[in-house]
C-alpha positions in Angstrom: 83.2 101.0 36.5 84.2 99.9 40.2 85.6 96.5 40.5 84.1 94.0 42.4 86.0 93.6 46.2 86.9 89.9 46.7 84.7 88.7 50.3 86.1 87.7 53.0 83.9 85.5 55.2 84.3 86.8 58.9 83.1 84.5 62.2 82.6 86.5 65.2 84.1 84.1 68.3 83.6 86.6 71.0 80.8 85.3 72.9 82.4 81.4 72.9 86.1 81.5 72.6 86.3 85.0 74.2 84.4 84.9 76.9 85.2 81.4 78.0 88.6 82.3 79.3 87.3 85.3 81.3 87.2 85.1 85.3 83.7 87.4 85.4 81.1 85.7 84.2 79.0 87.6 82.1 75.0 88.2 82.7 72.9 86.5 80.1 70.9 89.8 79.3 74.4 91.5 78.5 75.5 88.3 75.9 72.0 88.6 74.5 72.1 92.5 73.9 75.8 92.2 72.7 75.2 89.1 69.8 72.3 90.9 69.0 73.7 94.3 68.2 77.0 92.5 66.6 74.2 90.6 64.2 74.0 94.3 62.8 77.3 94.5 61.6 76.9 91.8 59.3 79.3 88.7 59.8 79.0 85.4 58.0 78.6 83.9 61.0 78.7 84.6 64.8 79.7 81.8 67.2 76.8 82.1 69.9 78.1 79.8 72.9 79.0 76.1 73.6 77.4 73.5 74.9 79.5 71.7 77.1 79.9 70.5 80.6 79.0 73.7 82.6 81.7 72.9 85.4 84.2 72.6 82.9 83.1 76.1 81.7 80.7 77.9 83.8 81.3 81.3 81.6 79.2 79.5 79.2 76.4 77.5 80.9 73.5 79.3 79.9 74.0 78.9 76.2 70.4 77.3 75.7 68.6 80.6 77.1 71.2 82.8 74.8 70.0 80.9 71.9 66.7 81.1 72.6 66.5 85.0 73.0 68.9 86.3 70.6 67.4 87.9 67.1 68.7 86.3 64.2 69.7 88.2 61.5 68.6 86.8 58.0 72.6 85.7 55.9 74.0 85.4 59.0 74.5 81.5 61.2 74.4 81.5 64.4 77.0 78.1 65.4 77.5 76.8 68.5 80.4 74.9 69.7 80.2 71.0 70.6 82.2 68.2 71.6 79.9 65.3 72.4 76.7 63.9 71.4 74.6 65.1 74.2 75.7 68.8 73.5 74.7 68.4 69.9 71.8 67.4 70.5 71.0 69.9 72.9 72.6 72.4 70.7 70.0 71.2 68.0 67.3 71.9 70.7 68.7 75.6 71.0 68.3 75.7 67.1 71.4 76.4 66.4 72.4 76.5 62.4 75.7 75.6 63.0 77.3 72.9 64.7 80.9 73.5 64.9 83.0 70.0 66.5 86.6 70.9 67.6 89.6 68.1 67.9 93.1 68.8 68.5 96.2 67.7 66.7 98.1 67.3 69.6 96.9 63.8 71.3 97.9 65.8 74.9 95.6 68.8 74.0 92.8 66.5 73.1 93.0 64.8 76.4 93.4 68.1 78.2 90.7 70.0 76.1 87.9 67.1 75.5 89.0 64.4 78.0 89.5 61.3 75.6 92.1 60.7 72.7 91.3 62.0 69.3 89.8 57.9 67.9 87.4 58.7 70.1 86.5 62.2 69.7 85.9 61.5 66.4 83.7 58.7 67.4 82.0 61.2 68.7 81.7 63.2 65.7 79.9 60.4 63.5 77.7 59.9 66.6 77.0 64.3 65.7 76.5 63.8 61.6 73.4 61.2 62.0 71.9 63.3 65.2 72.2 66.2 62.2 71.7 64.6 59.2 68.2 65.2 59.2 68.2 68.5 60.4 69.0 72.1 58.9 72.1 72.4 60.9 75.0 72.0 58.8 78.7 70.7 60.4 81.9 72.6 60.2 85.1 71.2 61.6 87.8 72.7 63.6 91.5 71.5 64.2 92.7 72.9 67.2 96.8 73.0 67.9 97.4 72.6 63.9 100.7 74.8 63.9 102.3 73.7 67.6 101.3 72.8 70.8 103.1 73.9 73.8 102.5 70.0 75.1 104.2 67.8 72.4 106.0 70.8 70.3 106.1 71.1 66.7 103.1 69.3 64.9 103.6 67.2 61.3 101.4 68.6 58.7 100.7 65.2 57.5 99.0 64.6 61.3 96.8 67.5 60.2 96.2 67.3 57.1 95.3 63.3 57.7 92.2 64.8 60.3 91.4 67.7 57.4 90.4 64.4 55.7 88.6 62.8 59.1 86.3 65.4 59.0 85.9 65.2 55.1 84.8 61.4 55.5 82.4 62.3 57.6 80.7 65.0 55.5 81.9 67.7 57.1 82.5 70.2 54.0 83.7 73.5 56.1 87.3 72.9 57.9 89.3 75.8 60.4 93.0 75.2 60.9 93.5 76.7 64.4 96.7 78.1 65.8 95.3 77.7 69.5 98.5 79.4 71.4 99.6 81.2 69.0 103.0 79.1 67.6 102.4 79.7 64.1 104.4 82.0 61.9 103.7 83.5 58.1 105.4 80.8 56.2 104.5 77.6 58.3 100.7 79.3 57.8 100.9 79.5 53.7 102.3 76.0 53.8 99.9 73.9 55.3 97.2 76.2 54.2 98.6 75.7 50.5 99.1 71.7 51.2 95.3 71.6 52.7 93.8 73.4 49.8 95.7 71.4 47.2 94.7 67.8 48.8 90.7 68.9 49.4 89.4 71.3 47.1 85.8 70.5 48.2 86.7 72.0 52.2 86.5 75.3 52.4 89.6 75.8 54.8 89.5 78.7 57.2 91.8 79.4 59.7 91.5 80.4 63.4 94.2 82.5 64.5 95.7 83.9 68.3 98.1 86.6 68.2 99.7 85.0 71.5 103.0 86.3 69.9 102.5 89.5 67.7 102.1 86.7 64.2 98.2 87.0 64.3 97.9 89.7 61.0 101.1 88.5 59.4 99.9 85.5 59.4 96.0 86.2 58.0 98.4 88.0 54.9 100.3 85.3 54.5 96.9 83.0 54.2 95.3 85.5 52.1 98.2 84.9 49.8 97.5 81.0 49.2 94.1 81.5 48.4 91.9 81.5 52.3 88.9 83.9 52.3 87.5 82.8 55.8 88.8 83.9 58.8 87.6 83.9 63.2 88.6 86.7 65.1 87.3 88.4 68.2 86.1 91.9 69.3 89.1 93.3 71.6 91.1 90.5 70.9 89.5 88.7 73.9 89.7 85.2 73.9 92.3 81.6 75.0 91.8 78.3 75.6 91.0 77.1 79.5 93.2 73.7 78.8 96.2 74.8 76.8 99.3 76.5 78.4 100.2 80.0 77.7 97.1 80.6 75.5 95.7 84.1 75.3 93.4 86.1 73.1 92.1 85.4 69.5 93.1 88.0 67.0 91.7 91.2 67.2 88.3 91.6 64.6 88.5 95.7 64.5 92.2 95.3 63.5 91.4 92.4 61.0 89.0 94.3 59.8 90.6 97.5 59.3 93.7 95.4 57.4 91.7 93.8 55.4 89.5 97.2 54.1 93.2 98.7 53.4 94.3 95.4 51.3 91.1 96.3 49.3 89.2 93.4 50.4 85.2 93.5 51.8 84.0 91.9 55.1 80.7 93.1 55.4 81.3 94.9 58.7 81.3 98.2 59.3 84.5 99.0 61.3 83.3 102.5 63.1 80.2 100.6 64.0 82.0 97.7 65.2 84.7 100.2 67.7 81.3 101.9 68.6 81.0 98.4 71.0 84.0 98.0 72.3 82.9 100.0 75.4 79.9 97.8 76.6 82.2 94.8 75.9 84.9 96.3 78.3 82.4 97.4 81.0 80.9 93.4 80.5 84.2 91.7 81.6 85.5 94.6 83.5 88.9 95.4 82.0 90.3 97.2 78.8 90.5 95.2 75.7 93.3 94.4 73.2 93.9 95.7 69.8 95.2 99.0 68.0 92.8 100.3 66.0 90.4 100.5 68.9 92.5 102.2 71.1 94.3 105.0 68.1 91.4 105.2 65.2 91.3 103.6 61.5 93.6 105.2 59.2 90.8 107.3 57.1 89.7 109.0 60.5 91.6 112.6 60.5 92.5 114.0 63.5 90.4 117.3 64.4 92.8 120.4 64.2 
């Protein structure tokens, strides 16, 4: 009898945190064609867009008619990013199932990122929960700069851990630790993933991880060994914050993938399926992608004599 492979929830942040960084923008019948042919591969969820100020990020302004002609795929939720009250509510307009609201640690970061401090982001947020609350949308909660910010330097896990319960006061049940530029390393991750587990067992803590300096896998194992099961990534690695120094792309989903099938572990996503796109993704933003296992084959692919 075959034992049962532990899950590993996957959320696909391509089309937001990937392309939002890019200088080309990409055409809306190109993000529509590409969501809808990654809804085939089977992901937990799939981060459409974000609805915020289109001159702030005009890679993303036409995330209302994205949402509106993409086909949704039955299991998987379709989130959107927001930061204020007017994009939820015109995120809840698009439909979207997911809201996801996104505060930094770093007070600089949130100025930088969201243009107030973090009081008043989250503000903000219980502004979001009643515009919801009587919806089908459900909240999840990001923190972004939770292992160093290249602004104010190291940041305290207690300063974390204290908006991990912000977001808990306010209903939101679904929390993602993010290591925005990449500062993080394997045991910095396990502890503050171990200490946000043990304070909240009712969050589901995720993490969102860059690979800015070569940590990004190291650090999913080291996560995987405290106890998290959901993980964002990115097709070709593509991906960065506009607002934070030295910020490049998110890790890489066909590696995470591929490291994750040889741990033993099941994703839902097909990983030959999933290179098979990499091509219209690189002829979308017009340059060659990140990652290894795009570029030199999965391990159980023999070469042909």
């Amino acid at each position: 009898m075959t034992a049962t492979r532990k899950r590993i929830e996957l959320t696909e942040v391509v089309m937001r945190d990937g392309l939002q960084i890019e200088p080309a923008i990409v055409p809306t019948d190109t993000k529509v064609a590409l969501i809808d042919q990654l809804s085939e591969q089977g992901y937990a969820r799939i981060e459409v867009s974000s609805f915020v100020s289109a001159s702030a990020v005009p890679a993303l302004a036409d995330a209302a008619e994205v949402f509106a002609r993409i086909r949704r795929r039955p299991g998987t939720v379709y989130s959107a990013l927001v930061m204020t009250p007017r994009g939820a509510a015109r995120a809840l307009a698009a439909q979207a199932d997911e809201l996801s609201l996104v505060v930094s640690a770093s007070e600089a970061h949130n100025r930088a990122n969201a243009g107030r401090d973090i009081d008043t982001s989250f503000d903000g947020f219980a502004e979001i929960a009643l515009l919801a609350r009587d919806t089908p949308a459900t909240l999840c909660g990001a923190i972004a700069m939770s292992f160093g910010c290249p602004l104010e330097g190291d940041i305290p896990f207690e300063r974390v851990l204290g908006l991990v319960g912000r977001y808990a006061n306010l209903g939101v049940r679904s929390v993602s630790l993010a290591d925005t530029t990449g500062m993080g390393y394997p045991t910095q991750i396990a502890a503050l993933c171990e200490a946000a587990l043990r304070r909240f067992p009712d969050v589901r803590i995720g993490l969102h991880l860059h690979d800015t300096r070569g940590l990004g896998l190291a650090n999913v194992h080291a996560a995987l060994g405290v106890g998290i099961e959901r993980f964002d990534a990115s097709l070709g690695g593509l991906g960065g914050c506009p607002f934070a120094p030295g910020a490049s792309g998110n890790i890489c989903t066909e590696d995470l993938v591929h490291m994750l099938e040889l741990m033993g572990y099941d994703t839902g996503v097909d990983l030959d399926t999933l290179i098979a796109l990499r091509p219209a993704l690189e002829n979308a933003v017009g340059h060659a992608l990140h990652g290894h296992v795009g570029r030199a084959g999965p391990c159980h692919r023999l070469a042909r004599a």
